[in-house]
BAFI-3210 file (N, C-alpha, C; in Angstrom, 3 decimals, decimal comma, padded with zeros to 6 digits):
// residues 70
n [1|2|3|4|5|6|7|8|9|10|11|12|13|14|15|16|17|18|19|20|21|22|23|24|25|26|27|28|29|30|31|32|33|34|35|36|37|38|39|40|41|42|43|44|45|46|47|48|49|50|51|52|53|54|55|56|57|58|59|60|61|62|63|64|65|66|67|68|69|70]
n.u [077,609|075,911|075,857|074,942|075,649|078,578|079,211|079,399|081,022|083,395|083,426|084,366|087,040|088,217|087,600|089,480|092,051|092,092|092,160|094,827|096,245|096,676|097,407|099,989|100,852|100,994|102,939|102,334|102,852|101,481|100,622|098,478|099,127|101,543|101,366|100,126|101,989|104,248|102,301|102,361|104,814|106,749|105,485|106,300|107,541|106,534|104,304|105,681|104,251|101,776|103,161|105,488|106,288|105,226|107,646|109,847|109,285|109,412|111,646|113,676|112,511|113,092|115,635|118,119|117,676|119,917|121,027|120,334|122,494|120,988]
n.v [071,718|074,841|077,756|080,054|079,206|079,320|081,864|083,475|082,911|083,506|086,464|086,444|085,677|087,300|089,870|089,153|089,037|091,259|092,772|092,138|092,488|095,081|096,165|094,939|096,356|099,184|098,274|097,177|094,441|090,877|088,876|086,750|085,296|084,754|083,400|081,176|079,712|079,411|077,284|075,222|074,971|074,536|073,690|072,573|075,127|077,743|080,466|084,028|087,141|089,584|091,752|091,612|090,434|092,219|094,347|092,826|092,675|095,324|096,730|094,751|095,641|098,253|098,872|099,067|102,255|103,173|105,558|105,144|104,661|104,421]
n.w [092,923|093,235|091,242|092,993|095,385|095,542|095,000|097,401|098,632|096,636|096,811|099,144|099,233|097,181|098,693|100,756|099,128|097,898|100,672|101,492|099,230|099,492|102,001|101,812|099,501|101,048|102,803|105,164|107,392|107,067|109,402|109,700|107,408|108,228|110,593|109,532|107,867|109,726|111,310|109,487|108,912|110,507|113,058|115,690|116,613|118,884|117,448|116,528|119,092|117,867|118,206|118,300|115,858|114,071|114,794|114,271|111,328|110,899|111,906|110,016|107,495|107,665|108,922|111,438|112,356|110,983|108,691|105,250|102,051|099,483]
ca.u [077,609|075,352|076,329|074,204|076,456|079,688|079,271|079,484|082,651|084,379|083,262|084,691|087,910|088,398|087,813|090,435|093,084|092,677|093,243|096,323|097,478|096,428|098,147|101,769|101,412|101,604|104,228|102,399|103,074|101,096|100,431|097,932|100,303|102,616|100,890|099,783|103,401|104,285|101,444|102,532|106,229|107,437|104,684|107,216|107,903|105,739|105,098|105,538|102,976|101,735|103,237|106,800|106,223|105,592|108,714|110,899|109,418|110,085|113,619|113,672|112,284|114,097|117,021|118,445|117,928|121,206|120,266|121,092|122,541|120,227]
ca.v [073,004|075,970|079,074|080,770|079,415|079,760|083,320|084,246|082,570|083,964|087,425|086,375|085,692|088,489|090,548|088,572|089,013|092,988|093,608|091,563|093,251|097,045|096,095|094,751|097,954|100,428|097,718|096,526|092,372|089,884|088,428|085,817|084,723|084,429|082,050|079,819|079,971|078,738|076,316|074,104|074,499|075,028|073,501|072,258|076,325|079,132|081,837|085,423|087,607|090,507|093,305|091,453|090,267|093,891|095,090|092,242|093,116|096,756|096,337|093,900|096,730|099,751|098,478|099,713|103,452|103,890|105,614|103,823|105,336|104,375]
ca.w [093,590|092,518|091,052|093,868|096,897|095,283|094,745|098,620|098,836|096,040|097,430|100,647|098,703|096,566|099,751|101,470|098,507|097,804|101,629|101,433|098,573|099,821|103,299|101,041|099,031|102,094|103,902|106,419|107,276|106,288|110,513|109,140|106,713|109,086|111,278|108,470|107,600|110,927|111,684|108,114|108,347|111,916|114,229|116,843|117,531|119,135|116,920|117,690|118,825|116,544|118,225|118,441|114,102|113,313|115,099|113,499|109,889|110,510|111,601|108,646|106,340|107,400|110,035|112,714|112,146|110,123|107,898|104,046|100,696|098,425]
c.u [076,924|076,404|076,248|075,176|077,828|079,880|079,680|080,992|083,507|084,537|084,366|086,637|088,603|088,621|089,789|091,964|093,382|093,024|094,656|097,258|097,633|097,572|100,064|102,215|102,003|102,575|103,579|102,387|101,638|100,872|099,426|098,674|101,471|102,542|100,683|100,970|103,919|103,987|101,587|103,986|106,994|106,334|105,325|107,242|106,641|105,896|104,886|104,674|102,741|102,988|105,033|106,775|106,640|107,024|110,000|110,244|109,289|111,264|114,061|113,889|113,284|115,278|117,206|118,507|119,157|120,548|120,902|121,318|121,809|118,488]
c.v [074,020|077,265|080,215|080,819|079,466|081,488|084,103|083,592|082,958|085,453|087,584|086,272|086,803|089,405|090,348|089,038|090,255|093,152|093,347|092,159|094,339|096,584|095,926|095,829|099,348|099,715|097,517|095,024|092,279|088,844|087,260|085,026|083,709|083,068|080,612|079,204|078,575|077,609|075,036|073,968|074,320|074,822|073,358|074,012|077,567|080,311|083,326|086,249|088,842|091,800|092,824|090,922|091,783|094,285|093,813|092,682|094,522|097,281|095,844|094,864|098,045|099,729|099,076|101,339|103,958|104,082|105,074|105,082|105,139|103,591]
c.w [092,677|092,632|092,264|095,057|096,544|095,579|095,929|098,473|098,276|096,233|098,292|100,224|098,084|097,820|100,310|100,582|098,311|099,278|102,003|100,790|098,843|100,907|102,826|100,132|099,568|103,031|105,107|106,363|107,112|107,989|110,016|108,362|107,154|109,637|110,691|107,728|109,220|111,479|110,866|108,352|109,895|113,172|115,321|117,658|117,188|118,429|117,653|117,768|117,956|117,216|118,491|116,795|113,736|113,403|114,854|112,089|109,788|110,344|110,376|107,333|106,219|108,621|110,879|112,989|111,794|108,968|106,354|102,991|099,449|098,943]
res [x|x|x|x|x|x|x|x|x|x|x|x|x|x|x|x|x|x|x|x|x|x|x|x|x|x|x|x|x|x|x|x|x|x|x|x|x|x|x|x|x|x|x|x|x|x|x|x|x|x|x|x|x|x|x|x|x|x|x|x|x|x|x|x|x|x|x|x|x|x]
***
């Protein structure tokens, strides 16, 4: 393998890993993740779609609007 065609790919990588981490810094999921999550460990079951993920890892994050002591 050349230096030359590596180079797009590790681009393509790097890309891939800062918006992952920007997106886990301001709390939003990880929906890709998810799936690949899903697709390796849990093929037998349908996963959920984005806009029912989000609103289990928001609940998740900040609960049922009670609000918390610390």
């Amino acid at each position: 393998m050349s230096l030359g065609s590596s180079l797009p790919e590790a681009g393509r990588y790097l890309t891939r890993s800062l918006a992952q981490s920007l997106r886990l810094m301001v709390g939003l999921p990880d929906y890709d993740a998810y799936l690949t999550h899903m697709e390796r460990t849990h093929p037998e079951q349908a996963p959920m779609s984005y806009e029912a993920f989000f609103r289990e890892r928001q609940e998740a994050r900040y609960g049922s609007g009670r609000g918390r002591c610390c």
